[in-house]
N, C-alpha and C positions, 0 to 999 in steps of 0.2 A: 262356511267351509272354505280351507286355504288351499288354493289349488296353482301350478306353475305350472307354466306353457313356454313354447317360443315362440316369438314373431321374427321373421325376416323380411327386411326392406331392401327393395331393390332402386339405387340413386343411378341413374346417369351420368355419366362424365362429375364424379363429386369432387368437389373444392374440398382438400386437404387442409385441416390444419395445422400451421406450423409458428415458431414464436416469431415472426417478422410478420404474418397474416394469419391472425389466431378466428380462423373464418368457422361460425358453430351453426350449425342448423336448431332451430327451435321444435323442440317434442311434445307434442299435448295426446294426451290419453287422458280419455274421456269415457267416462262408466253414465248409467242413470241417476247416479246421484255424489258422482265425483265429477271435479275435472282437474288435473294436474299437468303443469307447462312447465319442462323442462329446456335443456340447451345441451346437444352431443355434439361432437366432432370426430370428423375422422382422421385417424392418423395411423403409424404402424410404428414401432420401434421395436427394431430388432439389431442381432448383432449376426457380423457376418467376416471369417477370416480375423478375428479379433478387433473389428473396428465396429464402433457405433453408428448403427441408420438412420433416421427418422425420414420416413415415405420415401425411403431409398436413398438417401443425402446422407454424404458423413457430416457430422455434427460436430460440434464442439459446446462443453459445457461451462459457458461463463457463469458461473453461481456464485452464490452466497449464503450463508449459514443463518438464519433467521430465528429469532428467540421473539416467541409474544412479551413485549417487555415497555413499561412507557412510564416516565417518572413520577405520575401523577393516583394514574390509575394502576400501574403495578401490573399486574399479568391479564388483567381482563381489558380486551382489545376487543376500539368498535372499530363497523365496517370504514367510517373516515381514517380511524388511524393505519387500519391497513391500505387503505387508497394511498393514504402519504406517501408509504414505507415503499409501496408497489411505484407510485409514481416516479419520486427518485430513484430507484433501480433502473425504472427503465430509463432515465435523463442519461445513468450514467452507463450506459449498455449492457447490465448483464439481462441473463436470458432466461435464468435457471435459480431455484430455490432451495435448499436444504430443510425442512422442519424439522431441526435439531431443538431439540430430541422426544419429540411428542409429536401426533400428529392435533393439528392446528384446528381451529375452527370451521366447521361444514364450509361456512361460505369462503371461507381462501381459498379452497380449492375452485370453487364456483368463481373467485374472480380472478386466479388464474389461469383458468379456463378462456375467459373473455378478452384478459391482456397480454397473454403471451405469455406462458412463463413453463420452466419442462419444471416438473418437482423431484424429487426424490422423498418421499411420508414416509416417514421413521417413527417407527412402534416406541414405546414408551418404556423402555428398558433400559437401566445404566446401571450398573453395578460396581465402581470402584472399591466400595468398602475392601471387599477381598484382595486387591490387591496390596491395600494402604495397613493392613492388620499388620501387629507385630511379627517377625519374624526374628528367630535365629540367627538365619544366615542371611541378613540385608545385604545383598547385592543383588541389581537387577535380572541378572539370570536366573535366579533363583524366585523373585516375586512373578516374574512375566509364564515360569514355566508353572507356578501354581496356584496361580491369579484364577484360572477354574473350576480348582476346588470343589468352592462352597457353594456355586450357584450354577454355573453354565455346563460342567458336568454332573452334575450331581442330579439322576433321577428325578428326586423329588420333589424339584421345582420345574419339571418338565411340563405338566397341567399348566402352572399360570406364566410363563415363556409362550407356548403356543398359543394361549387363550389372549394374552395380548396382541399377537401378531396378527391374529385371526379378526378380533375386534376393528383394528385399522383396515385390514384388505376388504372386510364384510361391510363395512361403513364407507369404504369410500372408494369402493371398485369401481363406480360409475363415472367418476371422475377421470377426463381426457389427460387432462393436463399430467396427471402423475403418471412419470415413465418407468419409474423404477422403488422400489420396498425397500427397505431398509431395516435387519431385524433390530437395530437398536446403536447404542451408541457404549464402546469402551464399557463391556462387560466379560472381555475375554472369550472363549472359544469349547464345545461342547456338546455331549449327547443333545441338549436342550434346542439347542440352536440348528442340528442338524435336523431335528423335526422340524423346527418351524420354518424350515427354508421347502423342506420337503412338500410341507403342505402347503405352503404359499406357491411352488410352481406349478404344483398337480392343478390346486385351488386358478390358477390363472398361469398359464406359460407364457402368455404373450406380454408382460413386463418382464424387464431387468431387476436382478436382486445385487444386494451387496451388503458388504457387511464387516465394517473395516477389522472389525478387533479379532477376526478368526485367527490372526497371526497369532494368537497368543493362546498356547493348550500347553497341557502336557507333551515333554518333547518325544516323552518314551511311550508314545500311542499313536496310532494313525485315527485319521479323521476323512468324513467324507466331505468335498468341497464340490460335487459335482452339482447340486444345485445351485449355486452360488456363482456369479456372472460376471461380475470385475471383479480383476486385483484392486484394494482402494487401500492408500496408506495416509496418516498425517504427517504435515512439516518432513518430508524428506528430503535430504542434500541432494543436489540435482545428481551428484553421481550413485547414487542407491538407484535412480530412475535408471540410470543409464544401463548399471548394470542388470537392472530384473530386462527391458528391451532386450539386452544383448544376450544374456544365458537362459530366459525362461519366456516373458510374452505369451504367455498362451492365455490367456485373457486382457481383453482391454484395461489399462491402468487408469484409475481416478481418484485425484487429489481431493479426497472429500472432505479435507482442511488444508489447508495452508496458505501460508503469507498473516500469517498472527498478528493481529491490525491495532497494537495496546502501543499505548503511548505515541512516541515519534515515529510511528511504522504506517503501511509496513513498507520496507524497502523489497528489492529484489525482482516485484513483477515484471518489470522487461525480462527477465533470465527465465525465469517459467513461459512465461509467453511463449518465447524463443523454442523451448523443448516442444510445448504441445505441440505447435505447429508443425515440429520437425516432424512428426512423426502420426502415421495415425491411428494407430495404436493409443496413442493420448488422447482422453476423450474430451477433458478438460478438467475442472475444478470447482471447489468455492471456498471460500475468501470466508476464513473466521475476523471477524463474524459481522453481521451489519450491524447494531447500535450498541454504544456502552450502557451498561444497565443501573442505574441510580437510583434512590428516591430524591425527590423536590423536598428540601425543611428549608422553605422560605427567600428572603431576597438577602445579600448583602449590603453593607454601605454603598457599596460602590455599581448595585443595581444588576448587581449577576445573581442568579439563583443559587444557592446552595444547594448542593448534591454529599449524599449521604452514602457510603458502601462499607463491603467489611470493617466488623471494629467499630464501626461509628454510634452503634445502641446499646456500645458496652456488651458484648458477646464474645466468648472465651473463644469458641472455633467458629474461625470464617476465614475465608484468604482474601481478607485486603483488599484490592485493586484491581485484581486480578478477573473480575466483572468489568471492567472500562476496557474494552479489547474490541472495540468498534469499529466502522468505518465512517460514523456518523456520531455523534451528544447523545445525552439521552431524551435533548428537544428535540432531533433530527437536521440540527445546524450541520452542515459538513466537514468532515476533515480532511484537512490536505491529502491524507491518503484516498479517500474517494475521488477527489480528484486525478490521480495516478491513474488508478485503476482506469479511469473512463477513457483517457487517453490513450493508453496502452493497448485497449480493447475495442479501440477508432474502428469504425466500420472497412477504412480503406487503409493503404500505405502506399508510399513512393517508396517504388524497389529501385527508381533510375530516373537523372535525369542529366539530358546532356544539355549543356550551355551553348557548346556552339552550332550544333544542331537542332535546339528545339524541342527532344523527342523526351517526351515523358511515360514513364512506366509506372502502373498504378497497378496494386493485390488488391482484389474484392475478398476480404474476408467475412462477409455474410453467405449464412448457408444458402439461402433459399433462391433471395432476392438479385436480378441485374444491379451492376451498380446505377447504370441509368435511372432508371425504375425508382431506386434508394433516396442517393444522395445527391446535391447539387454543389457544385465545389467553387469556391471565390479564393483568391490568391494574393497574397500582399507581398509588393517588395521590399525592405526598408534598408536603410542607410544610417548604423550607427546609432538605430533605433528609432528613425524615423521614418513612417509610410512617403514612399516617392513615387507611388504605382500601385495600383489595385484593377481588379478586372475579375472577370467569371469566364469559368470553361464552360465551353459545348459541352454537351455531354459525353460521358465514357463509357461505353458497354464492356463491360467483364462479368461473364458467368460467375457464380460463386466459385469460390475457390481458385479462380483463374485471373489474370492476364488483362488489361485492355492499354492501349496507346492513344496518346495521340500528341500537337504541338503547339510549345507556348512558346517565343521567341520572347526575351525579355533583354534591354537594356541595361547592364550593368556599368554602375561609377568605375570608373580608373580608380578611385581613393573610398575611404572606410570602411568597416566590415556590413560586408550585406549580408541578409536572409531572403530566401525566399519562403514564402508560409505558403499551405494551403489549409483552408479551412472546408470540413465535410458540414454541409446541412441538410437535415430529412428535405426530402424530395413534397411528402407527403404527406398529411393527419393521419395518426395511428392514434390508437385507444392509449392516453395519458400522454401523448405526445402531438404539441405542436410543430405547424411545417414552419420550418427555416430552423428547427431548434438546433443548435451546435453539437453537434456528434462527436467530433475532435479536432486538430491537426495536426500535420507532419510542419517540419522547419527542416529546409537544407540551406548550407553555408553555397554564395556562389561567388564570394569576394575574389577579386584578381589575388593575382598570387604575391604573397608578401605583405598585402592591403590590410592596415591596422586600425582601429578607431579612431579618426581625427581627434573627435573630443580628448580622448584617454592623453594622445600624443598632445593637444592642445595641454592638460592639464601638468605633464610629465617635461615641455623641454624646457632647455637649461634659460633662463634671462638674466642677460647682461647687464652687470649693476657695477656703476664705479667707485662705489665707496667699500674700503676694504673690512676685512670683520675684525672685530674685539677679541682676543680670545685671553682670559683671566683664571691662571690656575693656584690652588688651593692644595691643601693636602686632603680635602674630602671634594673637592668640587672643578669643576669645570665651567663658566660661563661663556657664551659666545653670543656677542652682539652685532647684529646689524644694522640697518638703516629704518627697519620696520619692525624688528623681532628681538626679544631676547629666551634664550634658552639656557637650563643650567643641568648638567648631566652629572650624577652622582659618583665617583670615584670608587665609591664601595660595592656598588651595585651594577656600574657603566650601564645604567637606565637613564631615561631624562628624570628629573621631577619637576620640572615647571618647562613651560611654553608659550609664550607671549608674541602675538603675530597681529601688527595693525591695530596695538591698542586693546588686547580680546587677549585674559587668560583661557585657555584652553584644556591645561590640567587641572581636576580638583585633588588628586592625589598624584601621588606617585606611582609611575608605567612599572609594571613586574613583568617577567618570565614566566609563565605560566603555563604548568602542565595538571591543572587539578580542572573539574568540572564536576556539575550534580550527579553524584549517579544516576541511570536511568533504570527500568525495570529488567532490563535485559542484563543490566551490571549486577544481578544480584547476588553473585558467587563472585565475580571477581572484584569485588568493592573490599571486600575485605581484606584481600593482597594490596589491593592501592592504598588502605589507610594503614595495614600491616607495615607499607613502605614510607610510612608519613607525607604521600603524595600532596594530603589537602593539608600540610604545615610546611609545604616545602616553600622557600626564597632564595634569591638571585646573591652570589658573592663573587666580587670580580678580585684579582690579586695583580694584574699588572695593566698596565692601563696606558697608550703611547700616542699622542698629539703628531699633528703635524700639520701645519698650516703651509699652503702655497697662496698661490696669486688668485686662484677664484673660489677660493673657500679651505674648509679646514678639513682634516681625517683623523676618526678619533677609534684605535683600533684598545679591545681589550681583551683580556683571557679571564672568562669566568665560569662559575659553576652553577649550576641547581644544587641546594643541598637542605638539609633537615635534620632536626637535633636526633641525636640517638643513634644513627642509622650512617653509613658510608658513603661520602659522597656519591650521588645520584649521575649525575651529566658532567661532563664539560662542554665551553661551548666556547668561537671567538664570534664577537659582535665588533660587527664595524659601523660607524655613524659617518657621512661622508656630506657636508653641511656647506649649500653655496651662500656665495653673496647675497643673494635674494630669500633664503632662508629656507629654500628646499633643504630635505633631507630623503637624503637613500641609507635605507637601510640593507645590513645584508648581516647574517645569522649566520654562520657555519661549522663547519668542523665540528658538527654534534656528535660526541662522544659517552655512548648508556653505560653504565656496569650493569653485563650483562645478567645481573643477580636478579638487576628489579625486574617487575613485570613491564609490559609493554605501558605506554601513558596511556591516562585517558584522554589528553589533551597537548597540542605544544604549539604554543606560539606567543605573540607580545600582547600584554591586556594594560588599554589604555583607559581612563575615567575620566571620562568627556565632563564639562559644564554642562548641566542638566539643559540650558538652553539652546544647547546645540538640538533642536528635536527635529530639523528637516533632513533627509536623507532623499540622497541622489546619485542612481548610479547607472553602471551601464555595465549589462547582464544579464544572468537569469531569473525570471519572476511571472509574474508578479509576487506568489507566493514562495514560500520557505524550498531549497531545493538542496537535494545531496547526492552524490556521488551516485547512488545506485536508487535515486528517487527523485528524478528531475524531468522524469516524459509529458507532464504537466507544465512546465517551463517554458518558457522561451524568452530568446534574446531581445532584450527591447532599453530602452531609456526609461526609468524609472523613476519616481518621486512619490514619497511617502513620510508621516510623520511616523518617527520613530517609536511610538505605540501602536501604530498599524502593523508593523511589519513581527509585532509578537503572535504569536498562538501559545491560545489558554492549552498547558495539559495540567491534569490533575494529577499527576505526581512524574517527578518530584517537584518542580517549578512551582504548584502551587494546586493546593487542593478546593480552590471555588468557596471557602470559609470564610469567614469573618476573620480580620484578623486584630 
């Protein structure tokens, strides 16, 4: 006979858990001929004034989109491989999960229970077909307003909508860790859907619901949205954020994608970072998606695995690539994007720091934890890229979300460019995390003013040489000879094509102007404008070309073009070569003039083809790995040295798809 009761337990002063102390009490109920030993925790999450709580803390949701997925074994995931996936998450600080778009295996919840993690269990519902069917009138206004149709208004499928939603909440309501339901993923907006929101808050009020694709119904119908608890959208312009804050905010907003992590990406995180914080209203996000999804067929010559996706078993419909959208391989190696992320999502920051006073200002950005309590911070000073000082701070108390001071007096050079670093280390052993493990750090510039890199300057000034240059003109060429060097510059081109320095050619071809590059996945619409404009058959033609040698070397000024058959001249441009005694050369590019007909480049600047045995590289800048404009919070300023194979990262397209070749 099945019979339901309740029990109430009364704890004393209870330890809360939260994802920085994911602290659980153990449950045993014990019958005469059972005994079953659980793990509950307590916590609260609620929302309040449109911002997110957890045990009365505003929160913020560092996530990630997570797919059961492993190149070996394919969708069926053991408890080690999720320890992996869990592990590195937490190295690189997020807090918070996605089960996109299924809910996951009993024990992930159980072990994000134990290490910290808030979830968001997303029912098993995705319907895009309806959107993607033929249509008449193909424009997106027209598919988004009746992408509902077939499924998510439509009655009839109202039984297996609910009965899936009901399945996840009845299965894994016991579970701490999950904060918030999810009816499903990108299947548009509907009577269907307004039940099962209905009955999952009656069924449980005390989680958050969401449910991104509501935005998408019939436009000429009203819908009820009142069970339904964040606004959530994917990949939107920071100004869509801005504007839903400014005109509407009535519910907490959550990015429950973006920063699309395929290929060279993702860029942008500092920019999002920026918003959430701003405001708190913002609950946070998560990052599509943690791993690219692959099969393993085997090793290559050269000792890498071959990975297999869209297309590659000979199938008519698949999209491609478009599975590799990772922040990780599909062995769990890392991608420079996860390293972004990590950094950017530092436990702490320097908001201020004064030089001549000492006084340092540090943001705790942990919800729960003192920064004391946290992290332990050590500090490097370097010169040009080299450490001339190192040390640890006392410790700094800031509440979460708050403020702490205190002072470092450090000795800066009168000359090179300095950094001062700090580096955050856990304080303490967490579950997957060791103490001293590196958190992140901040880098402020503190160099005197004016103060350039000696090296750079060493490499850059002029030397005095008394032997005068050669200079041998041609109707196609130019030679200029020194006392160490000969170079000969192209008349037709005003490129060099050879270079001879101390005995060592240094050209294996000829230098071009160069605005072509691979496309990437993101080029995928406008690649076709770029080859429409014969961008990747364009070369260099110069028409007038004017010498001029003085007493410490020569200037060789020309007027040229970017051009390609078929199509209207591209650019003009004037290149100046300005070549001393000693064989320096400065270059200078200018006067770039587009027709504004073509599209913008994908690339512009001089491409030079080194002797393959040049393979040492050393520089002084940003790294140690790959860095760009709007993805360089992983970076820092240092002295560098690497062989020139080191400094590549494998992507599988376009660069190179991991194949035999």
């Amino acid at each position: 006979m099945l019979e339901e009761g309740t029990a109430v337990l009364e704890i004393a002063s209870p330890e809360l858990w939260n994802t920085e102390n994911p602290y659980l009490y153990k449950l045993i109920l014990e019958t005469e001929n059972e005994v079953i030993v659980d793990h509950i925790a307590l916590r609260k999450i609620e929302i309040k004034d449109q911002v997110i709580y957890l045990n009365g803390q505003k929160i913020k949701f560092r996530g990630v989109n997570r797919h059961d997925s492993d190149p070996v074994t394919g969708f069926t995931i053991s408890l080690e491989q999720i320890t992996t996936d869990l592990t590195l998450m937490k190295q690189h600080n997020f807090n918070a999960i996605r089960s996109s778009h299924y809910p996951n295996a009993p024990f992930f919840y159980e072990m994000c229970d134990k290490y910290g993690f808030m979830v968001i269990d997303e029912a098993d519902i995705e319907a895009h077909g309806p959107f993607m069917i033929y249509r008449k009138e193909d424009t997106d206004y027209n598919r988004f307003k009746r992408w509902n149709e077939k499924i998510a208004d439509d009655p009839v499928w109202e039984e297996a909508i609910v009965d899936r939603v009901k399945l996840m909440v009845e299965r894994d309501k016991n579970r701490f860790c999950i904060v918030m339901w999810s009816m499903g993923n990108e299947s548009a907006y509907g009577c269907n859907f307004e039940k099962a929101l209905e009955w999952t808050k009656n069924f449980d009020p005390d989680r958050i619901t969401q449910y991104e694709s509501a935005r998408y119904r019939n436009y000429d119908k009203t819908y009820d949205y009142s069970n339904l608890d964040v606004y959530s959208r994917m990949y939107p312009a920071l100004s869509e954020i801005q504007e839903y804050l400014d005109k509407d905010g009535s519910k907490p907003f959550l990015l429950v994608e973006y920063c699309h992590s395929m290929g060279n990406g993702p860029g942008d995180f500092e920019d999002y970072f920026q918003m959430i914080q701003d405001n708190d209203k913002m609950c946070g996000g998560f990052v599509w998606e943690w791993c690219d999804h692959a099969i393993a067929h085997g090793t290559a010559e050269n000792g890498k695995t071959i990975y297999a996706y869209g297309g590659d078993h000979g199938e008519e419909i698949h999209d491609g690539n478009f599975c590799m959208d990772g922040l990780v391989y599909p062995d769990r190696t890392v991608h420079t994007g996860l390293l972004e992320y990590k950094n950017v999502y530092r436990p702490a920051r320097v908001i201020s720091y004064n030089k001549e006073s000492g006084e340092l200002v540090l943001h705790n950005y942990m919800d729960f934890d003192d920064l004391k309590d946290y992290v332990k911070i050590s500090y490097e000073l370097t010169q040009d890229g080299l450490v001339i000082s190192k040390g640890k701070l006392p410790e700094v108390s800031a509440a979460p979300h708050s403020e702490g001071k205190i002072n470092l007096k450090i000795n800066v050079p009168e000359s090179g460019k300095c950094y001062l670093k700090f580096i955050y280390h856990l304080k303490k052993e967490l579950p997957l995390l060791d103490e001293d493990h590196i958190l992140g750090f901040d880098e402020i510039e503190v160099s005197k003013d004016g103060a350039k890199c000696k090296l750079a300057e060493k490499w850059l000034q002029k030397t005095a040489v008394d032997s005068e240059l050669q200079v041998n003109e041609n109707d196609t060429q130019i030679h200029i000879k020194g006392r160490e060097f000969a170079y000969t510059i192209d008349r037709r081109t005003a490129l060099f094509t050879e270079m001879k320095f101390a005995g060592r050619e240094y050209l294996n071809h000829p230098m071009e102007l160069n605005i072509w590059r691979a496309p990437t996945d993101n080029d995928m619409y406008i690649k076709s404008e770029w080859k429409k404009a014969h961008y990747d058959k364009a070369y260099t033609r110069a028409y007038t070309t004017e010498v001029v040698q003085g007493k410490h070397g020569v200037k060789i000024t020309s007027h040229a073009s970017v051009v390609a058959e078929t199509v209207q001249k591209i650019l003009d441009v004037t290149i100046t070569w300005k070549i001393e005694a000693a064989g320096k050369i400065d270059a200078d590019i200018a006067e770039v003039t587009k027709d504004d007909e073509f599209p913008d480049f994908p690339r512009f600047g001089v491409r030079m083809f080194l002797d393959k045995k040049l393979s040492a590289a050393r520089y002084f800048g940003m790294g140690p790995q790959e860095s760009y404009c709007d993805k360089h919070q992983a970076a820092s300023h240092g002295l560098y040295q690497a062989d020139v194979d080191d400094l590549h990262e494998d992507l599988y397209s376009p660069t190179g798809k991991w194949k035999p070749l």
